[in-house]
N, C-alpha and C positions, 0 to 999 in steps of 0.2 A: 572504438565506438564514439558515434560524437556526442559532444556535454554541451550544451548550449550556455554560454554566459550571458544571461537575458536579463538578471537585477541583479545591484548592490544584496548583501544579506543586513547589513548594519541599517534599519529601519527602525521606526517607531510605528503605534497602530496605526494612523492615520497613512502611513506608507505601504504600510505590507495592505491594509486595505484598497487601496487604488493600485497595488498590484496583479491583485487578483482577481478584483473588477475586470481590471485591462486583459491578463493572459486567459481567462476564461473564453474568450474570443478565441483563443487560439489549439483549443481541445477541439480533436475530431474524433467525433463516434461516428465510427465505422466497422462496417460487416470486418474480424478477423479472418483469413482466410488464407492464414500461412500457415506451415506445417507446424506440428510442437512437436521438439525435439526439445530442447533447452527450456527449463523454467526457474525464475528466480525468486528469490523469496528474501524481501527484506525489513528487520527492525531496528531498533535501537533501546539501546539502555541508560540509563542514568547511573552517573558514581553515587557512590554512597559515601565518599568523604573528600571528596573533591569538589570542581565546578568542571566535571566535564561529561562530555556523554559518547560512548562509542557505538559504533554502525559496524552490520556486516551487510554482504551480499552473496547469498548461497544460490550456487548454480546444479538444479536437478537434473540429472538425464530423466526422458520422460519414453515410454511408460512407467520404467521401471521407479521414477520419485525417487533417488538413492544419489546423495550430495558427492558431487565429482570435484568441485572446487569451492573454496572461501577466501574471502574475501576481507580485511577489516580496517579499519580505522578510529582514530579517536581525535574529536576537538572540541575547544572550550565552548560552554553553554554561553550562548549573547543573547538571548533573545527569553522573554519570562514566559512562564505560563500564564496562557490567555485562550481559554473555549475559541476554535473557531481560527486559531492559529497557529499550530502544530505545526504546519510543516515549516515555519520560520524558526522554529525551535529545531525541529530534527532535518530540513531535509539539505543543510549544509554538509555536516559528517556524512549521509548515503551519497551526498555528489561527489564527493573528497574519495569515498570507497569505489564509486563508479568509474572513478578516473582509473583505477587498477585491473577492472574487470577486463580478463582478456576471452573470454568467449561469451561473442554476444547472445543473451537468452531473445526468445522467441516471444517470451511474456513474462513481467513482471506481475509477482504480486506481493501487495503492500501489505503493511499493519496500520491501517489507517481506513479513510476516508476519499472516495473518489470524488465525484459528483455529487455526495446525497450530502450535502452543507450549505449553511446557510445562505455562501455564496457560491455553490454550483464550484468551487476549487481546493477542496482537500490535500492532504499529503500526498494520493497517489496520482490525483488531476497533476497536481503542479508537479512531481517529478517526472510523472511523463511526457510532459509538456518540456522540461529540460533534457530530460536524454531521448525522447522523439520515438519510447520503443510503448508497444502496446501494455498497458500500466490497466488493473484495479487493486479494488480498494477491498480490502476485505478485514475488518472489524470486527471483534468482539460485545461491542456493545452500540447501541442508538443512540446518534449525536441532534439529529436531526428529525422533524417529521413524526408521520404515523402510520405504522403496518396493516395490513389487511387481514384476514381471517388469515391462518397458517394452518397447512395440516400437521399431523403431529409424524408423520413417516420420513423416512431417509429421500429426499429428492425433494419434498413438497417446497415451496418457495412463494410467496406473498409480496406486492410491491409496497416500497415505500412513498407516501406521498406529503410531498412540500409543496404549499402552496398552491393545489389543485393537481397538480404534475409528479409524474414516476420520476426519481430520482436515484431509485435503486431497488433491492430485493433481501431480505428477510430469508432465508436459504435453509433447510434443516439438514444438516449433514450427518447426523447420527438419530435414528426414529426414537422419538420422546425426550428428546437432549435442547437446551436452548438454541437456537438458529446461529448464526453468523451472517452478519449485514456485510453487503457486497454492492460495489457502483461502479462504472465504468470509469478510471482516470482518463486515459486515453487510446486511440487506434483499437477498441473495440467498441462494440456496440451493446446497447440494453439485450440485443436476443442472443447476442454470447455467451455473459457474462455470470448464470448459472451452469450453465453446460461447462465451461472451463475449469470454477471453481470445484464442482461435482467430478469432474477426471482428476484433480491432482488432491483430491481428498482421500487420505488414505483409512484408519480404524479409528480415526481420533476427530471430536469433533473440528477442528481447524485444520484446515489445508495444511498439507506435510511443508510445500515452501516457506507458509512464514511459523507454522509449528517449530522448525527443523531452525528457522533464522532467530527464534526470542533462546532456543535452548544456547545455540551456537555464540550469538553474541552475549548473552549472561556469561557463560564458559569466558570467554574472552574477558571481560568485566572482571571475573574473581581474580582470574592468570594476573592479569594489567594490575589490580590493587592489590595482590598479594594475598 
């Protein structure tokens, strides 16, 4: 699959800032409209007495949601904690991972942030935008913005608004359970991007791809530190 080398990762704010600016231009939402067969599901972890962070990348067969291949890697942390700038922190290790992935998925989904940021380019914006495959964002918590009325049932879904404008959706995947915020990274569209997340949700409020990838890559985290 191809990896686009499109920035240095060695930045400071004022860099990874005017990169994002720039590659935001370069996200396309768009109708998906290819089959789903393959779904991937990616996170990362932080050591716990080191300075490094490891990534995996799980590959679902779909419908059945059930991890066929994994994926992982580990490298050092260069980049600090800063709201707003995740993926210069994490999304060097998932490209390092992606480089191994040999059956290309059909859609990625991230533990992050797509489009709903403050500059319209998340973790899952910007890795889509490097490996070119249809990318969201799917989140546990609100980085950005403000939700709309939410029903309390399994399906109901409310948009997020930044700055006058939909930036993404508020999702509830389990009836009376808190939501999971979802945006498009890239190559899908706002009218996708609940219907996709809502198929590869299995019993558990979070999508089985990146459920299946924070279990997966901790696993790998304790294995790697002993």
């Amino acid at each position: 699959m191809e990896i686009r080398e499109i920035h240095k990762w060695d930045v400071d704010i004022n860099e990874a800032k005017a990169i994002q600016e720039n590659l935001r231009k370069e996200i396309l939402l768009t109708h998906f409209s290819g089959k789903l067969r393959y779904v991937a599901g990616v996170d990362v972890a932080y050591s716990k007495v080191r300075n490094l962070l490891f990534g995996v990348v799980v590959i679902l067969n779909y419908p059945e949601l059930e991890i066929i291949r994994e994926y992982y890697g580990e490298c050092e942390e260069n980049f600090p904690y800063v709201p707003g700038y995740l993926s210069f922190r994490e999304a060097p290790v998932i490209v390092q991972v992606f480089k191994r992935v040999e059956i290309e998925p059909d859609l990625v989904m991230v533990d992050g942030q797509g489009v709903a940021h403050p500059r319209r380019f998340g973790l899952a914006a910007h890795l889509g935008v490097i490996i070119n495959l249809p990318t969201i964002g799917c989140a546990k918590s609100l980085l950005c913005g403000s939700v709309g009325t939410l029903g309390i049932n399994k399906g109901s879904y409310a948009p997020i608004y930044l700055d006058g404008e939909i930036c993404g959706f508020a999702i509830r995947t389990r009836s009376g359970k808190k939501p999971v915020f979802v945006s498009p990274g890239n190559l899908v569209s706002f009218d996708d991007i609940c219907e996709l997340v809502l198929k590869c949700t299995g019993r558990y409020r979070v999508p089985e791809p990146t459920r299946l990838a924070h279990i997966k890559v901790n696993e790998y985290r304790r294995i790697y530190e002993g």
